[in-house]
C-alpha positions in Angstrom: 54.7 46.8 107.4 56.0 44.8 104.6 59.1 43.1 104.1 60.9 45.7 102.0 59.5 48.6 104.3 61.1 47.0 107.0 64.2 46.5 105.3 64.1 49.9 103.7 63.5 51.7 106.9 66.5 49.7 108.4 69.0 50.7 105.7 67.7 54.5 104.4 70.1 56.3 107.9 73.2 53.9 106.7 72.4 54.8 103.0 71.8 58.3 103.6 74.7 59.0 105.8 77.4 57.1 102.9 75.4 58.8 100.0 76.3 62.6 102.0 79.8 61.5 102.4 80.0 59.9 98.3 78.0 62.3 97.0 79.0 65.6 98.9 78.5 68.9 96.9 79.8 71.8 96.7 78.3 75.1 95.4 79.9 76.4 92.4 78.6 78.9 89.6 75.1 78.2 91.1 75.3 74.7 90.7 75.6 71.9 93.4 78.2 70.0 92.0 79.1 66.6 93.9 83.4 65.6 94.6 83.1 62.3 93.3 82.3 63.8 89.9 84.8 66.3 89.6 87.3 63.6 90.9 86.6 61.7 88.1 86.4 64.2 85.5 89.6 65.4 86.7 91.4 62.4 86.0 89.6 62.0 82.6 91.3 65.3 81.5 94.5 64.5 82.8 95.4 61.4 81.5 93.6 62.7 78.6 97.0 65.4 78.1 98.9 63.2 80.2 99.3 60.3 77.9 99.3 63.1 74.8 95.6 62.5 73.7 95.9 58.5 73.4 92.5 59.0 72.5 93.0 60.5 69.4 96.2 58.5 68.6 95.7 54.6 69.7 92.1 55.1 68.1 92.9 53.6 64.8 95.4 50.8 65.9 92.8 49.7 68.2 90.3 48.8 65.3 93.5 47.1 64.1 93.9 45.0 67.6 89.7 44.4 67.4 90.3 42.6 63.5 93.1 40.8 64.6 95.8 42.5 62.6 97.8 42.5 65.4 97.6 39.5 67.1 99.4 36.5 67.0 99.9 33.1 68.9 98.8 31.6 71.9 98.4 33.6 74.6 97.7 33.5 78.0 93.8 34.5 79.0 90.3 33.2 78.4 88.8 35.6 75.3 89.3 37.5 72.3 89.8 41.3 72.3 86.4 41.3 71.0 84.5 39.2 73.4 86.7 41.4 76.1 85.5 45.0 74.6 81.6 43.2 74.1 81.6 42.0 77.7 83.0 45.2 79.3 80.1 47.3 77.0 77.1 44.9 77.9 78.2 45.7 82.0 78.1 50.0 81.0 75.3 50.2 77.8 72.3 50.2 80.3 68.9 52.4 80.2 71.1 55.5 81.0 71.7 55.4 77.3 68.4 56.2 76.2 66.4 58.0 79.4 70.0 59.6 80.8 70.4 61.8 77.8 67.0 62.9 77.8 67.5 63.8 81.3 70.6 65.7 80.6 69.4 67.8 77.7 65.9 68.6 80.0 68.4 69.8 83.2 71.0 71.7 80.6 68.9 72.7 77.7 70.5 71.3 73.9 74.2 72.2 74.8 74.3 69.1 77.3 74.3 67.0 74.3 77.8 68.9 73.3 78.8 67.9 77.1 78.0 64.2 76.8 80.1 63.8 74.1 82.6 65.8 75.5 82.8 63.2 78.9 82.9 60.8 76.7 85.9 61.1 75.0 88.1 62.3 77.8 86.7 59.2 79.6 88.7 57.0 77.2 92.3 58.3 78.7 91.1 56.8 82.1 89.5 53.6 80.9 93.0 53.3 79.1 94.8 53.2 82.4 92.6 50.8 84.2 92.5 48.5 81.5 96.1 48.7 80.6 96.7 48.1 84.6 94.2 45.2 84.6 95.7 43.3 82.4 99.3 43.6 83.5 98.9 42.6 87.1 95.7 40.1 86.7 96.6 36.3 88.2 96.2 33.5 85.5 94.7 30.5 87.8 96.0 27.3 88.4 93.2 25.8 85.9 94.1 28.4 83.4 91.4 31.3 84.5 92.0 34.6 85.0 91.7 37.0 88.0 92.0 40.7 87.5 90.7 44.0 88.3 91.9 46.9 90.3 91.7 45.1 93.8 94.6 43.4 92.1 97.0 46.1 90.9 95.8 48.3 93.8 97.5 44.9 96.3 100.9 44.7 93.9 101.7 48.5 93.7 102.3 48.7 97.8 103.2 45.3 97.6 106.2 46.4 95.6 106.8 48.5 97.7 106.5 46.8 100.8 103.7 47.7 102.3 102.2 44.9 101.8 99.2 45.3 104.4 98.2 48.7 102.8 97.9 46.7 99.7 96.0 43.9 100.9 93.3 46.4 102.6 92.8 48.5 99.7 92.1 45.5 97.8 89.7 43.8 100.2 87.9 47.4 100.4 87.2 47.4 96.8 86.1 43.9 96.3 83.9 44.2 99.1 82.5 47.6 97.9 82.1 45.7 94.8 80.2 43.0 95.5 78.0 44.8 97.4 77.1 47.3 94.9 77.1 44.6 91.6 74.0 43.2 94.4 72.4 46.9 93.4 73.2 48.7 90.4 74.3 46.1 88.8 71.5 43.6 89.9 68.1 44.6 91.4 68.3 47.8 89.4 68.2 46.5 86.2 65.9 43.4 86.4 63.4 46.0 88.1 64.0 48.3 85.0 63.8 44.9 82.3 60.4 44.1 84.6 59.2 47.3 83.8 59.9 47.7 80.0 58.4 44.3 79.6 55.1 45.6 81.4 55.4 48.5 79.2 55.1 46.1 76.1 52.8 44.0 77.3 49.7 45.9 78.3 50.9 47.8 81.5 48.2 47.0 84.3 46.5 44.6 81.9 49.2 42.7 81.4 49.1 39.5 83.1 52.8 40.0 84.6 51.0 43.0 86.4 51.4 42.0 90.2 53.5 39.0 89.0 56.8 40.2 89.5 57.7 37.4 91.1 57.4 35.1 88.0 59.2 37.8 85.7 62.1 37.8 88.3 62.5 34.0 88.2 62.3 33.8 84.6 65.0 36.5 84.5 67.1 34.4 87.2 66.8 31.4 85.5 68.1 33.0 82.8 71.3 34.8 84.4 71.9 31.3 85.7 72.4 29.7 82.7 74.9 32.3 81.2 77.0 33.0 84.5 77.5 29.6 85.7 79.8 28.7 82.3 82.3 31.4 83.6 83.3 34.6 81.7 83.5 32.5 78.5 80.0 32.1 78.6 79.1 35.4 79.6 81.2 36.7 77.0 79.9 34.6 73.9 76.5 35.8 75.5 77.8 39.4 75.4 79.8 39.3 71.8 76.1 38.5 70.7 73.6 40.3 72.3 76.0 43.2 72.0 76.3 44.1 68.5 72.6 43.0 68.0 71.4 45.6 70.6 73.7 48.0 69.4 72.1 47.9 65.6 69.2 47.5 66.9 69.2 50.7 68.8 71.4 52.8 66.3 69.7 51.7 63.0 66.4 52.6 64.6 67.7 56.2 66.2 69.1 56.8 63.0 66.2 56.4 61.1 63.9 59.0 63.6 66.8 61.4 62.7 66.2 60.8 58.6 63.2 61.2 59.0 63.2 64.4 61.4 66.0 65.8 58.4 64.7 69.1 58.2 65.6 70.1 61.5 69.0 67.9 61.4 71.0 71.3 60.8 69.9 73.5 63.1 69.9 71.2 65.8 73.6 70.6 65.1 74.0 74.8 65.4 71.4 74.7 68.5 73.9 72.0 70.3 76.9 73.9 69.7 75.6 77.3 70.1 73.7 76.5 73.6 76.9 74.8 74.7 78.5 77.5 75.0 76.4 80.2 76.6 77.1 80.5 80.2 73.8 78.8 81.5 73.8 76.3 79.2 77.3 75.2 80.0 76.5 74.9 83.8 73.4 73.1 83.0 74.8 70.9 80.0 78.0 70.0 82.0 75.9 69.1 84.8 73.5 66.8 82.8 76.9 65.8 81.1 79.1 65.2 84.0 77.0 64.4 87.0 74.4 62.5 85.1 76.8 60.7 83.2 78.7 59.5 85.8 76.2 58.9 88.4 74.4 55.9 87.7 76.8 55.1 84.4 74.1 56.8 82.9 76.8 57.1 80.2 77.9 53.8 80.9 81.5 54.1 80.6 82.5 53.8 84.4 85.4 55.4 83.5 87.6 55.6 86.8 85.4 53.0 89.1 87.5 50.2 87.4 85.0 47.8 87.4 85.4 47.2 83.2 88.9 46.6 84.3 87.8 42.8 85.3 86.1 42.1 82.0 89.5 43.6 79.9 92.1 41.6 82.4 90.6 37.7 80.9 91.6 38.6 77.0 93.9 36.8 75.5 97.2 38.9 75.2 100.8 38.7 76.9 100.7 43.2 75.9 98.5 44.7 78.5 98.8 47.7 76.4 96.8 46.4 73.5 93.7 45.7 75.5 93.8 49.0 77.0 93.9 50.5 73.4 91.4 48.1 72.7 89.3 49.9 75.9 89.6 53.1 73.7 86.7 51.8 72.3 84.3 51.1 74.7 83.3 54.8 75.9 83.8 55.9 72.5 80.7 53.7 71.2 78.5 54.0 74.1 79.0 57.4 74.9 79.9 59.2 72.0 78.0 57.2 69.5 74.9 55.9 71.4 74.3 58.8 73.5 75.1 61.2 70.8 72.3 59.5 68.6 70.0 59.4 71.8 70.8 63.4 71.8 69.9 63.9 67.9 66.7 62.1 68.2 65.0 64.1 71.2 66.7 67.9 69.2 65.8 67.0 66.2 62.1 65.5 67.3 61.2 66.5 70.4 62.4 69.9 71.2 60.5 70.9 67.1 57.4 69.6 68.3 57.2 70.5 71.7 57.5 67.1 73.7 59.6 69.3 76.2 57.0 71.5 77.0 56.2 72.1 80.3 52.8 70.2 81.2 54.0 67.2 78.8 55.1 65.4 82.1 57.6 63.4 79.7 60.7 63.0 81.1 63.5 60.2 81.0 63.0 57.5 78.7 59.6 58.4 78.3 60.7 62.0 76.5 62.9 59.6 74.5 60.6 57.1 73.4 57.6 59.7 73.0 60.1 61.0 70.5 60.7 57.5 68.7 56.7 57.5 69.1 56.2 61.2 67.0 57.3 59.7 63.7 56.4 55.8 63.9 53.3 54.7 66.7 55.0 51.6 67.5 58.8 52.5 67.8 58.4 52.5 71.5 58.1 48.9 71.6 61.8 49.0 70.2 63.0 50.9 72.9 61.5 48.9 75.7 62.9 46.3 73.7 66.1 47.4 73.8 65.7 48.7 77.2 65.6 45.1 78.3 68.5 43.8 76.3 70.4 46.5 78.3 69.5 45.4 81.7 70.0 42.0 80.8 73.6 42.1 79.2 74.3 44.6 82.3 73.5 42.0 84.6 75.7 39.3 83.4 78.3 41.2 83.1 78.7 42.3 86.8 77.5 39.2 87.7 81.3 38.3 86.6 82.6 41.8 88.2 80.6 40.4 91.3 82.2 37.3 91.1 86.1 38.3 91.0 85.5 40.8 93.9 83.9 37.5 95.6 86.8 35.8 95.2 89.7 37.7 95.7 88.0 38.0 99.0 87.0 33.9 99.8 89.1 32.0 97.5 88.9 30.8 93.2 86.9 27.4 94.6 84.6 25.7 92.9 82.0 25.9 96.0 82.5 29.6 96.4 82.1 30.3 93.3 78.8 28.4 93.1 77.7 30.6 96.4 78.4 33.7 94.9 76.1 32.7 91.5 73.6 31.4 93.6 72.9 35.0 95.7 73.3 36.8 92.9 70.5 35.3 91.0 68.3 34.9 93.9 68.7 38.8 93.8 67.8 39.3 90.3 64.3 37.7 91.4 63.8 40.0 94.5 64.8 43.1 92.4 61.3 42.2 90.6 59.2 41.7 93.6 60.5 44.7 95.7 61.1 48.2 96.3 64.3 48.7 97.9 65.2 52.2 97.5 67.6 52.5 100.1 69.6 49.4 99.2 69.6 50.6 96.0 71.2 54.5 97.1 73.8 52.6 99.8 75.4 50.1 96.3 75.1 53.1 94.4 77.2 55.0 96.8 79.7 52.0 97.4 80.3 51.9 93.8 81.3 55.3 93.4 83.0 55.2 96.3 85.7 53.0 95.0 86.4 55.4 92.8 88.5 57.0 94.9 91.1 54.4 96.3 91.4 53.3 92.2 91.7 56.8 90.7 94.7 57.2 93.1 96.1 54.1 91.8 96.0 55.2 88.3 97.8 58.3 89.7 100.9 56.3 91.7 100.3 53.8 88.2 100.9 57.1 85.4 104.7 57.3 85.1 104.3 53.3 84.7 101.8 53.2 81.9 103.0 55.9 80.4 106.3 54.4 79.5 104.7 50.5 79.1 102.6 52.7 75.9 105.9 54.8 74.3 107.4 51.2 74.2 105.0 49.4 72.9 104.3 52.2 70.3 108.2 52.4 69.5 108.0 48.8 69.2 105.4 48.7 66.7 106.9 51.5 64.8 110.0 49.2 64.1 
């Protein structure tokens, strides 16, 4: 039995038994939906109306905060808003963005598309929270770093309170549960999807990386190494550019499969709408929507797990409120914009010309790219190009969400810190070589399952923010 056999079959009970628990589902309208998910979408919709549709009404000032019109000074922190936002969007904007979608719309029919952009703008309310919260209660270092995240403000709130023990274990059980699961999802997951777009691209079992895994996983370390060992201002100015250029990228090219399917732009936008809205595409799409989404970030916002949070809590900004205006943003670009463009491209393309069809056997990103593929041969090679700057920026990103969880659980020194970087890329590497399946399921599941200790912080948090934003709003007014 091989190595990963072994390790799988010593993991899958543990995995399976924490997945049940995470993951439990309960049967409603025919569906099996799953807690955690209505959890999260619950608190989504109520600080949505809670905080009177901050969505709606910090959107513009937070392009204002992004340009700079607002700023002013020198501040505590290590980045710009805009190296913040980029670096919080390069640890969400993963594969889910392009496969996820064509997953939804297959489980709910069109209308999911209606439903993804629905969970996406309710998700900005929570991200709101968290990021406000981050930034407020992070620690600024004694060499000038920064330390934040909901670990932090989860520890203050019952230290306030004195209970200070309550505190500290909530803390330590999401910065374990965080560093286990950025070893995962945020690790071996994507540098085995980046090995596999570049296989893709390269000739599939001709390739000469066929078999090779190993070497495409130490290239990829290698790699990680050099951005994450410069610290989050490193793996920000690595973010703030591969970012935007993956973004365009992806957009321009989405956009211009849309032109060119024009014809059927209309009466997709009807079909979306009008399937939304029947009562079996509303189960489906929400399902596709909701569940998908937040499973997996296969919407990539992560809106209530906390972990962007961390990336928001180093800008550079002594208003916690502007960075969680500035957070706005990120689940509005890679949910509602991304994902929404994702969702035009297979309705407009693939549902006309039959790429749904049962017997296709296209599903995930395949059904996407297949759908790039109808109009131009070779626009697959864009999406597995994009594919891999995805898993790439995802990496480095929780490399750093890795990191802070590391710490606030062994100490801000120089040694640990040089541990932590060191396991973390020798996992990048073994996420190329093996198939760990069950390691994968038990991060997966710790991930989601600090959901719930943070969601009930941003609860006990509500009254808190919710006056910290009226001020600062009334102050700007003035």
């Amino acid at each position: 039995m091989s190595v990963d056999s072994q390790l799988d079959a010593l993991i899958r009970p543990l995995a399976q038994v924490l997945s049940d628990v995470v993951f439990y589902r309960i049967h409603i309208f025919n569906q099996d939906f799953p807690l955690i998910v209505l959890w999260l979408a619950i608190a989504s919709l109520w600080f949505t109306f809670y905080l009177r549709l901050i969505n709606f009404r910090g959107f513009s000032h937070a392009i204002g905060i992004l340009r700079g019109s607002h700023a002013g000074g020198n501040k505590p922190g290590e980045i710009s808003h805009f190296k913040a936002l980029s670096t919080a969007i390069s640890g969400t904007v993963g594969v889910g963005n392009i496969g996820g979608v064509a997953v939804a719309i297959t489980i709910g029919g069109p209308g999911a598309a209606f439903w993804l952009f629905t969970a996406g703008f309710l998700a900005m309310a929570t991200k709101f929270v968290e990021c406000t919260l981050g930034v407020k209660y992070r620690r600024i270092n004694a060499d000038g770093s920064v330390s934040g995240g909901p670990m932090y403000y989860l520890e203050r709130f019952f230290l306030d309170r004195n209970w200070p023990k309550v505190g500290r274990l909530l803390g330590r059980f999401y910065a374990l549960a965080l560093v286990i699961g950025c070893l995962g999802i945020g690790n071996m997951f994507q540098s085995n999807q980046a090995y596999v777009q570049v296989l893709s691209i390269t000739g599939g079992e001709d390739s000469y990386l066929y078999g090779r895994g190993w070497l495409f996983g130490l290239l990829m370390a290698g790699t990680v190494g050099l951005v994450i060992l410069g610290g989050i201002r490193s793996i920000a100015t690595t973010a703030s550019r591969i970012v935007p250029a993956m973004a365009v990228l992806y957009m321009v090219s989405a956009i211009i499969i849309i032109a060119m399917s024009a014809e059927h732009l209309l009466s997709a936008i009807a079909l979306i709408v009008n399937s939304a809205f029947t009562w079996t595409s509303a189960q489906g799409g929400m399902v596709g929507a909701i569940i998908i989404g937040f499973q997996r970030a296969l919407f990539s916002n992560e809106a209530g797990i906390g972990s962007a949070s961390i990336a928001h809590s180093a800008v550079m900004t002594d208003e916690p409120v502007t960075e969680g205006l500035v957070s706005l943003l990120e689940p509005f670009i890679d949910s509602m914009v991304i994902c929404t463009l994702t969702s035009l491209v297979i309705v407009t393309t693939a549902i006309p010309n039959g790429l749904l069809n049962e017997g296709r056997g296209l599903e995930g990103i395949a059904l996407t790219s297949a759908a790039f593929a109808h109009h131009i041969s070779w626009a697959p090679y864009i999406i597995a190009i994009a594919a891999l700057l995805f898993a790439f920026s995802t990496t480095i990103a929780w490399s750093y969400y890795g990191l802070k969880g590391w710490t606030y659980l062994f100490g801000e020194g120089a040694a640990t810190q040089l541990i932590f970087k060191t396991v973390f890329c020798g996992f990048v590497a073994i996420g190329c070589m093996i198939q760990l399946s069950a390691v994968l399921d038990f991060s997966d599941a710790m991930v989601f399952l600090i959901s719930i200790p943070n969601i009930i912080g941003l609860y006990l948090y509500g009254p808190e923010i919710k006056r910290d934003l009226e001020a600062y709003l009334l102050k700007f007014r003035q």
